[in-house]
N, C-alpha and C positions, 0 to 999 in steps of 0.2 A: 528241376526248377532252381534257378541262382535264388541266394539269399537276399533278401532286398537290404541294404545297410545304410540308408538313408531314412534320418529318425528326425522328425518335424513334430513331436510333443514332448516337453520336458527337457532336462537339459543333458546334453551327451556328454557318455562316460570315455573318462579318457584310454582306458584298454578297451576297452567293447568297442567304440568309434570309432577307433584309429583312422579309418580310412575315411570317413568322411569329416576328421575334422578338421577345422582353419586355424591356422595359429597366426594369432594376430603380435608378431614378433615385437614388432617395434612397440605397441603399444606396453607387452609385456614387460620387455626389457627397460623400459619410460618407468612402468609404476614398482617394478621390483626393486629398480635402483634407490625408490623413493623410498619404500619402505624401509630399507636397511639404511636410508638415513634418520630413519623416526619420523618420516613424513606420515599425518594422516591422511585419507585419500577419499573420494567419492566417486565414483562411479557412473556417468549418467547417459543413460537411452532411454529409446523406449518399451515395450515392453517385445519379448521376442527378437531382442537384438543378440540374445546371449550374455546376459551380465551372469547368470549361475556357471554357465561354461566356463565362462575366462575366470569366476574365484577360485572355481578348481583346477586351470592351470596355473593360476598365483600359486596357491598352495602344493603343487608339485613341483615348482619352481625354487621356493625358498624354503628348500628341505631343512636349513639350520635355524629356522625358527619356530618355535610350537603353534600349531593354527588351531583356533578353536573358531569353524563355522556354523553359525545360527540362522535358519530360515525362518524370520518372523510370520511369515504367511499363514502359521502355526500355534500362534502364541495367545497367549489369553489377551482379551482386549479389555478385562481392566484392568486399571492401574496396581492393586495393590497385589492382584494375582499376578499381574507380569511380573517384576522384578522378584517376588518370592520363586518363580518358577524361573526364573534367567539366573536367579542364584545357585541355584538345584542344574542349570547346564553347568557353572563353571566350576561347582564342585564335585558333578558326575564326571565330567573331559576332562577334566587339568589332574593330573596328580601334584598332589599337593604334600610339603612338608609339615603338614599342622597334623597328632596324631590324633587328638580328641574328634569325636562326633561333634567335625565342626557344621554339617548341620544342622544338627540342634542351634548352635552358638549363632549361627544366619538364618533361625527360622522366621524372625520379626522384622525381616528386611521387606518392605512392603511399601517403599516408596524411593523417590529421586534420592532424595539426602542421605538416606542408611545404604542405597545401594551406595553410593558415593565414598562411605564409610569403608563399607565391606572392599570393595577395588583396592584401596590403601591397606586393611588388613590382610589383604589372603595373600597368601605366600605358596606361590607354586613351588613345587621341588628345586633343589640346588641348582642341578644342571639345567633346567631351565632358563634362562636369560632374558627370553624375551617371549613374549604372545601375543599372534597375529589375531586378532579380532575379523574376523570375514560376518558382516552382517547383512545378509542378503531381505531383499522382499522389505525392508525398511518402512514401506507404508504405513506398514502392519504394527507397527509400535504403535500402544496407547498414549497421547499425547506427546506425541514423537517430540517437539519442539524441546520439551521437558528435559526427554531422554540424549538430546543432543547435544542440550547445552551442559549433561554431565561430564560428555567428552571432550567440551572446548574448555573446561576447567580440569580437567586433565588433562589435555595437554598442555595449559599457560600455565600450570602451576607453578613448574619448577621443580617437584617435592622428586625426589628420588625413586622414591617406594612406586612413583605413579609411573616412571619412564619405560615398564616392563609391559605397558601394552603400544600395541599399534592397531590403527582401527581404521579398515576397507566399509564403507557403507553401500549398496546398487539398491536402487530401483527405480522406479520409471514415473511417477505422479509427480509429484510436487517436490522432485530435489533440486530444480534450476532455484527455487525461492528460498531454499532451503541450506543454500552454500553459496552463491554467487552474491548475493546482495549484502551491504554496510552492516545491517544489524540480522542478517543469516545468525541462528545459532553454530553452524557448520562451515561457518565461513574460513575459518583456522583451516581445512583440508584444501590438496590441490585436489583440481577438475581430470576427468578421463571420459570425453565425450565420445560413447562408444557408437561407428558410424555403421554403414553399409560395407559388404565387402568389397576391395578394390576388386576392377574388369577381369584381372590376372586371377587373384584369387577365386572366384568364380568359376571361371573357366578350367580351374584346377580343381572344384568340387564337383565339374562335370565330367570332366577328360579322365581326371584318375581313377575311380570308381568305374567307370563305366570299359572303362579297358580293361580293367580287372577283371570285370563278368561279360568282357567279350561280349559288349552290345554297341552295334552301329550309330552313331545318331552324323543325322547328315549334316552338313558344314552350316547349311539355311538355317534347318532348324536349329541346330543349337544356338545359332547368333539371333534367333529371334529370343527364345530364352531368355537369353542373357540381356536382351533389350526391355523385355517386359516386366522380370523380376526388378532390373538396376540393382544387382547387390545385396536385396534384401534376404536377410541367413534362413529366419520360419520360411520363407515362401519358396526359397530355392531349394531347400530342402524336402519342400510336400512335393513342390512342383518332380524334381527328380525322384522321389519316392513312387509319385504314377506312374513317370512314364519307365521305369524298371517293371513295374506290375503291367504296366500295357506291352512292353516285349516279351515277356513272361508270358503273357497271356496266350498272347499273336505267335509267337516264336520268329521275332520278328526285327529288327531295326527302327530305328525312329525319325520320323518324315516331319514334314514342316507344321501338317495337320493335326501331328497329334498334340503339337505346343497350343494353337486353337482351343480343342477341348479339353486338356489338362487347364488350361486359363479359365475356363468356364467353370471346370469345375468345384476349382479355387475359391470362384466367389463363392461359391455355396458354401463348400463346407470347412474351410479355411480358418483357422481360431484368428488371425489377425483382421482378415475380412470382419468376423461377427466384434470385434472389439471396435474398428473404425466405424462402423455402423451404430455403434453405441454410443460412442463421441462425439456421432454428428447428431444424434438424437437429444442428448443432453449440452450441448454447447452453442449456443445461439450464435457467438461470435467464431468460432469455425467455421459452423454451417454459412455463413455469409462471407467470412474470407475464401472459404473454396471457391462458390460463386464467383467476386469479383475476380480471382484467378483465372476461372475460364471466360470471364469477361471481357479478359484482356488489360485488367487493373494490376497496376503495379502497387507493390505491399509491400514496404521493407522487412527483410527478413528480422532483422537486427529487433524489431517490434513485437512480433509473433512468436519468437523465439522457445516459446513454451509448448509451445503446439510439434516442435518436433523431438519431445522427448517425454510427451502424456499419453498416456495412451498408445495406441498405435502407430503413432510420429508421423502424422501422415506429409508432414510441411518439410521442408529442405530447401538449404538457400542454392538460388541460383550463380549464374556467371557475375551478374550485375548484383547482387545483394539483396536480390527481393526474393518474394515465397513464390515456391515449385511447388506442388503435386512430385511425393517421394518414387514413385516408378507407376507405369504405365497402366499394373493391373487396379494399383489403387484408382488411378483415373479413371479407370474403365467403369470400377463399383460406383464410385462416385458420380459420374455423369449419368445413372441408370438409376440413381438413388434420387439424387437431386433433379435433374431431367434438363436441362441446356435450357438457361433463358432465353424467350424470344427478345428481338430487339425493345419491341415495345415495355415488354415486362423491365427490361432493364434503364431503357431511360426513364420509369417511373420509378424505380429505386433510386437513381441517379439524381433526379429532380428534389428529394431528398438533404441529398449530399450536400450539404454547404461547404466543410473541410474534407476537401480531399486529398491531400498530402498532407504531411507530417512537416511544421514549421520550424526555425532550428532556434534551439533554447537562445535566449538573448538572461544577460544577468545584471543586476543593481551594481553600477561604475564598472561593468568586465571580467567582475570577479566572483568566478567560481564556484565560492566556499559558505559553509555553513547553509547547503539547500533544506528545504523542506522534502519530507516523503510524500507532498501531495501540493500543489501548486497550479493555479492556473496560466494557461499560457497565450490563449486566444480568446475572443468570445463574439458570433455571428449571430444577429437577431434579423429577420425577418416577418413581418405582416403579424406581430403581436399587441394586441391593441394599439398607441398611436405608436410604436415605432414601426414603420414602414419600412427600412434598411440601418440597421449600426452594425460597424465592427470595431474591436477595440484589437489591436496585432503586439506582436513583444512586447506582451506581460514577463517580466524578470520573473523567473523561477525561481529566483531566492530573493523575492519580496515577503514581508509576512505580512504586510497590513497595506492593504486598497481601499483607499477614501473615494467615497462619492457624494460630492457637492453637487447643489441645485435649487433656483428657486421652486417655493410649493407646487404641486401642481404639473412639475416639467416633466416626472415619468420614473423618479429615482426607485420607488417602490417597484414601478413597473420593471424595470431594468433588473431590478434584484430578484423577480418572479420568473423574469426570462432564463435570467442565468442557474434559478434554480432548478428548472424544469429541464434544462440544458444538462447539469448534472445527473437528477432524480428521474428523469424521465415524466412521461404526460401523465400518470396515472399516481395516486396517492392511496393505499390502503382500499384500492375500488373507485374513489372520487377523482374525474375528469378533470384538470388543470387548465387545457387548454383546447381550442377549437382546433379543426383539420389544417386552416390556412395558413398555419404561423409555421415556421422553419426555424429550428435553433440549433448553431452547433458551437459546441466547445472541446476546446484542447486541454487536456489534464497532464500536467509530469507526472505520472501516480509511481513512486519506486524506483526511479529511473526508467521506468520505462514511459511511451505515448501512448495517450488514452484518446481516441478521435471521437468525440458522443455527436451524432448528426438524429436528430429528432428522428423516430418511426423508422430510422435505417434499420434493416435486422441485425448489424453487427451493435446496436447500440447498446451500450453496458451499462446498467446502473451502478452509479456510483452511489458508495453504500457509508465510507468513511465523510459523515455530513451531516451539519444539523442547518438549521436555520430559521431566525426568530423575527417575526413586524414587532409592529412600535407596542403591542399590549402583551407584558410579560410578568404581571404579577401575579394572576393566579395558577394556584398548583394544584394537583392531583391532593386528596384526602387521602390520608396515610392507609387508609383500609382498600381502596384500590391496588396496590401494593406496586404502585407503578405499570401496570398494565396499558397498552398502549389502544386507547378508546378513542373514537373518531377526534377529537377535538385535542387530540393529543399527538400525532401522527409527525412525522418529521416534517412537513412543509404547511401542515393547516395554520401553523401562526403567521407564515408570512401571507397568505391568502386572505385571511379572517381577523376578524378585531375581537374574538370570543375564543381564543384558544388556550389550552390547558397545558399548563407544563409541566414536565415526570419532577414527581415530589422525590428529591435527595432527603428529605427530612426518611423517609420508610427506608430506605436502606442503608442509612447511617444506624439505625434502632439494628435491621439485620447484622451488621457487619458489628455493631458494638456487642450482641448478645455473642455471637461465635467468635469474639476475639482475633477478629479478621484485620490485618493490617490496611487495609484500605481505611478502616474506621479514623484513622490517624492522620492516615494520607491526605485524605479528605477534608479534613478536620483541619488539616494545616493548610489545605491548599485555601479554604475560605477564608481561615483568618492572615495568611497575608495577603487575599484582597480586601480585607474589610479592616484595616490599621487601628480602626477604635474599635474593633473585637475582642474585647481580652479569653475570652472562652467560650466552648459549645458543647453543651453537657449534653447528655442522655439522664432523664430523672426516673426516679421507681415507679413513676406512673407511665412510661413507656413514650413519654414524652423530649423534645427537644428544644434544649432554653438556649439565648443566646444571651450572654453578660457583656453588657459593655462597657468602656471605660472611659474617664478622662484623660486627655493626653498630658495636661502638662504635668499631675500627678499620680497620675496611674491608679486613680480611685476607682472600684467599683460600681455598676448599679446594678438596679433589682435584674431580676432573669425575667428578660421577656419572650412569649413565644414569635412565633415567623409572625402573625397579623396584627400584632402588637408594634414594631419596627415600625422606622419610616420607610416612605416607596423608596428611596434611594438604595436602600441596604436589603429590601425587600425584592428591588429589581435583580440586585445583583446576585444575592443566593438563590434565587430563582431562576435564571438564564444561566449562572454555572453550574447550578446542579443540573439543571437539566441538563449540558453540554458535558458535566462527566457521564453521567448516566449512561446516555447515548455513545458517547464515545469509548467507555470501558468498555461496550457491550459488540461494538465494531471493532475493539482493538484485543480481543479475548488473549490471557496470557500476560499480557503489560500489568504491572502493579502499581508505580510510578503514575500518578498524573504529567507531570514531565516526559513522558515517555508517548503518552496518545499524539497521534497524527490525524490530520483531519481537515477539512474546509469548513468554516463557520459564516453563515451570511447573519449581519443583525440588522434591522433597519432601523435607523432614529438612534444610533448609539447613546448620543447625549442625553434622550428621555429620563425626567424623575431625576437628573443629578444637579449636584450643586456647582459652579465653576471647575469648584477644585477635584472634585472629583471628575468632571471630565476630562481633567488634564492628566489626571493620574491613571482614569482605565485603563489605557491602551497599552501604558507599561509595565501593570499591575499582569493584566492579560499575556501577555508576552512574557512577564515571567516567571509565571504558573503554567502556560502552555505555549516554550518556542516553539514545536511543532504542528501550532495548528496554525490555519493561514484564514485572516481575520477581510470576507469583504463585507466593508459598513457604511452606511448613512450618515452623513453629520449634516446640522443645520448653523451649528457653532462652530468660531473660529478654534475655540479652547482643546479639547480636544487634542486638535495637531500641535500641541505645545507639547504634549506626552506622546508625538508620534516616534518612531522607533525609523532610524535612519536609511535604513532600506525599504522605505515607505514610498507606496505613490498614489497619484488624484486623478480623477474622474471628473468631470463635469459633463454634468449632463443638461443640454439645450430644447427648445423646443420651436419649432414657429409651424403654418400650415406649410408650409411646401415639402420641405425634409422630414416632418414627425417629430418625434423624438433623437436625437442624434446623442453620443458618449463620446467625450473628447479625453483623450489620457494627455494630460499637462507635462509638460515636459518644467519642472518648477521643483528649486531645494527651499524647503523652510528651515531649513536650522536656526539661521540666524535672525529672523522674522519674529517681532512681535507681533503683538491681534491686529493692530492698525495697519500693519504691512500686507496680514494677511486678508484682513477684509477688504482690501483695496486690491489686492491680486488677482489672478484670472481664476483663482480658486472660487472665490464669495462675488466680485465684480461689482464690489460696493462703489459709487461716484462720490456721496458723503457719508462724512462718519462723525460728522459735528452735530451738537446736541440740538436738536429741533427747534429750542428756544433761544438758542445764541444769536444775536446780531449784531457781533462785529466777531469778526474773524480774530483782532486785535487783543481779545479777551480767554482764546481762547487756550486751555491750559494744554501743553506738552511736554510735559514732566512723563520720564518712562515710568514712573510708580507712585502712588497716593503718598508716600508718606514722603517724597520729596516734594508733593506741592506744600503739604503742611507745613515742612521744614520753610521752602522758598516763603510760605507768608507770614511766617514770625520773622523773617530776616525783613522783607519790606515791611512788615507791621514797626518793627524796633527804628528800620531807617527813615519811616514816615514821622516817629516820634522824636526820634534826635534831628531830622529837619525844622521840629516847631520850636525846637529850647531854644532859649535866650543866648545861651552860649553860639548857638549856630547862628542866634539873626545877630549879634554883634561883631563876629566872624565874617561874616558875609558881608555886613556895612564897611568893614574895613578893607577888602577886598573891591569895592565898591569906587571908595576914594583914592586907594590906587591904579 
């Protein structure tokens, strides 16, 4: 009996394999060249693509550098036991020039920052130069994000001491969000998308083995092979592992049938099969992109992008750019798994669909720059109380704030419930949002990437980076709740309901101050410069939270009052922000910076509880305590858009019987617009704006600001008085006579 040397579990050794294995040359020769320039590098497929293979041909490759490879897969999953035990690798592998029992001297490395330390102290031996860092299985890192962003501050540093490492990271989940994107922690390495093997290659993992052990395979067969695998390394590898043990068996050659049943049997007991099978069980938006695939729906690739390198990578782009089914045997699982829609089953998912393409970003004046991580781009209402049809199309993705004007009554609230269910989906913590009839879809930039949400489609994704508040926002949660999220507290019950509870910032300000948490501060300053006549926000020994405020023109003190104590103005506003950090640190885990959360925020009634002046101030106050969240709100005031922020745009929303509700996006700049401008705009659509008791037009005052009318009627007061003197009537008389 021939030895079978085709190995389809774990990764192949490079003298044991020899024969069956692929050198993927050009990619090698791509990342070795990089590393000897101090490039770091990532690695990305999916899993069973071979990323453990190809670091152990890196490292047979760049014999004049020292490798030290770690398989996370292995590693203690927490934090403070990882890096104590990733210290204990670099001082058991590396020989090092330090004589003492260094460690003992690195026994209390047990977090990001001392490992950080320890990198910079350790001194591998002389002749050493340089060390390859091979970090395989990467998943497996305890708050990888952490552990990533140690290596992008070694390599921006500069420092000398640090240029003695170079760092390969592979695995397969979450590295496309984890390097490819603006604020990736691993954004510094270049990409090595590792693919399928080309035809050639292939065809050379079957030909050359197989002549080796003097076994036939017929021309058929083997070109069906090579059609049903397309390249993939685990499957072409079991695959040929059988059918050696089926000529072995037989004492026999290989026919076209036995590619048949080796393909069967594939599905069964195939480690990539049972992983694809578990991705379609847990990913709701897979399971519905494969679908519309065999639907005959076109999916840009460019969108889905993640999906072929999670997992079992089941997605690959086609000719045209859109998403494939990666080779035939997955298809096969998959059409047996899922079961071919009938036509019928599909146009009721179809019926669904409001956005079915991907619309193309449009931007504020053309340009570009300074986007949001999360922006709306579209928004399609159907059959939701009176709106019968709206759509609103090229929303600027680098807008931050959308005004929606409207008289009472015309649907503004409505439209902000549509849009929110558009986001959140029909369901709130169990509670129903909305009946069967209504059809909502909206388009998200989330990340650079497209987010398509079509109501009850099964690809629909809850969008989770979100808060949003109606017009009653001054009660909070009781600090003994400890912000726990109770029906009347839920992300969308306040826009629904006029009795909703907002997460008390007061209890985790008390947390964060007792454990010396920098947020406590953060916080603490993000409110007070919204609140300008804030001078302070203590924590007292009774476990309580004062708020001191002051005079502005001397900056005097007063008493410490608690939250119910304040007026609703100042009340509204620590109320609605704390709930919006709450929520948003809690969707944004890892961000410390309130400057740093991304997010969509809907409010209705923004102006509610303020004074003029403060309405003119939120919106910029807003904006720069959170550039990245993107603000859509209610106004019923012109004041307001006095503080709007220049990449701003308006909404008006109509109503009559025949159309419902309709939302008009104005194509309208206020910069230069006082309130009279605007209230008489197609924003407000006022016809007068003269005082209800005026009757003569002639009297009435157009002065742009009060204290030039004052001014204007001491000047006629004075010229009405120097018209009565004596001096002017004999002035006059003499004017008279000539």
């Amino acid at each position: 009996m021939k030895k079978n040397p085709y190995k389809f579990i774990g990764p192949l050794s490079l003298d044991k394999d020899k024969l069956v294995l692929v050198h993927r040359n050009a990619d090698l020769e791509r990342i070795c060249e990089g590393i000897e320039n101090g490039e770091y590098w990532g690695i990305l497929g999916p899993r069973q693509i071979g990323h453990t293979t190809f670091l152990r041909q890196i490292i047979d490759k760049m014999k004049d550098i020292f490798p030290l490879d770690i398989d996370f897969q292995v590693c203690p999953r927490k934090e403070k036991h990882f890096y104590l035990w990733l210290v204990q690798e670099f001082i058991e592998r590396i020989p090092s020039e330090q004589t003492e029992d260094i460690s003992k001297k690195w026994e209390d490395v047990d977090s990001a920052s001392k490992f950080s330390g320890f990198l910079k102290e350790f001194k591998p031996e002389k002749d050493i130069k340089k060390i390859l860092l091979l970090f395989d299985e990467i998943e497996g890192v305890p708050r990888l994000q952490n552990f990533l962003k140690i290596w992008r501050k070694t390599y921006i540093s500069g420092d000398p001491e640090l240029k003695k490492y170079t760092v390969v990271i592979a695995g397969s989940s979450e590295l496309v969000s984890l390097t490819e994107e603006k604020t990736s922690p691993f954004n510094i390495a270049d990409k090595l998308y590792m693919k399928d093997f080309f035809p050639e290659e292939s065809r050379q993992l079957i030909e050359g083995p197989f002549a080796r052990l003097n076994i036939k395979i017929a021309p058929n067969a083997k070109e069906k092979l090579l059609s049903q695998v397309n390249g993939h390394p685990q499957l072409l590898q079991h695959a040929c592992n059988l059918l050696v043990d089926t000529a072995n068996k037989e004492a026999r050659g290989i026919v076209e049938k036995d590619i048949d049943e080796i393909i069967n049997t594939l599905l069964k007991t195939n480690d990539s099969i049972a992983t694809l099978e578990k991705d379609l069980k847990e990913n709701s938006v897979l399971n519905t992109l494969v679908q519309g695939i065999f639907a005959g729906k076109k999916n840009p690739f460019h969108i889905h992008k993640e999906f072929s390198t999670r997992g079992a990578g089941c997605i690959v782009e086609d000719n045209n750019g859109n998403c494939a089914i990666r080779n035939k045997v997955y298809e096969k699982f998959l059409k047996d798994f899922l079961g071919t829609p009938t036509a019928s089953e599909a146009r009721k998912v179809s019926a669904n669909i409001l956005i079915k393409e991907d619309s193309t970003s449009t931007y504020f004046d053309g340009k570009p720059k300074e986007l949001l991580p999360y922006a709306i781009k579209q928004i399609w209402v159907k059959n939701y109380y009176g709106i019968k049809e709206t759509r609103v199309l090229n929303i600027p993705v680098n807008t931050q704030w959308i005004f929606l004007t409207g008289e009472n009554s015309f649907g503004k609230t409505v439209f902000l419930q549509a849009l929110a269910i558009g986001l959140f989906g029909d369901r709130d913590e169990g509670k129903i949002l909305v009946g069967d009839d209504a059809k909502i879809g909206v388009e998200i930039r989330a990340k650079g990437k497209n987010l398509r949400n079509n109501l009850r489609d099964k690809g629909f994704k809850k969008f989770t980076h979100f808060a949003a508040y109606g017009s009653s926002r001054l009660e909070i949660q009781s600090q003994q709740t400890k912000n726990e999220i109770s029906e009347k507290s839920t992300t969308t019950y306040g826009l629904f309901n006029t009795d909703g509870v907002l997460l008390n910032i007061e209890s985790d300000l008390i947390i964060w101050y007792y454990k010396n948490d920098p947020k406590f501060e953060i916080v603490k300053q993000t409110l007070l410069d919204l609140l300008p006549h804030m001078a302070d926000i203590i924590v007292t020994k009774k476990d309580e939270v004062v708020y001191i405020e002051k005079e502005n023109q001397n900056g005097e003190t007063y008493v410490p009052l608690p939250f119910n104590k304040l007026a609703s103005g100042h009340k509204s506003i620590i109320a609605m922000v704390g709930d919006i950090l709450i929520r948003l640190y809690r969707q944004n885990p890892g961000i410390l910076e309130s400057k740093e959360l991304g997010g969509i925020v809907i409010i209705d009634e923004l102006d509610l509880h303020l004074h003029p002046k403060w309405q003119r101030k939120l919106p910029e106050l807003l904006s720069l305590v959170f550039p990245k969240v993107q603000f859509i709100v209610s106004i019923h005031s012109p004041i307001p858009l006095l503080g709007a922020p220049v990449n701003s745009i308006f909404f008006k929303v109509t109503r009559n019987k025949d159309d419902g509700i309709q939302v008009e996006h104005l194509d309208i700049k206020i910069q230069n617009l006082l309130p009279n401008s605007i209230l008489t705009s197609p924003i407000f659509d006022m016809d007068e704006i003269t005082q209800v008791n005026n009757e003569s037009l002639d009297e009435v005052r157009t002065e742009d600001i009060y204290s030039k009318i004052i001014e204007n009627d001491k000047i006629q007061e004075q010229l009405e008085k120097a018209a009565k003197s004596p001096r002017s009537s004999r002035i006059k008389g003499e004017k008279d006579k000539k």
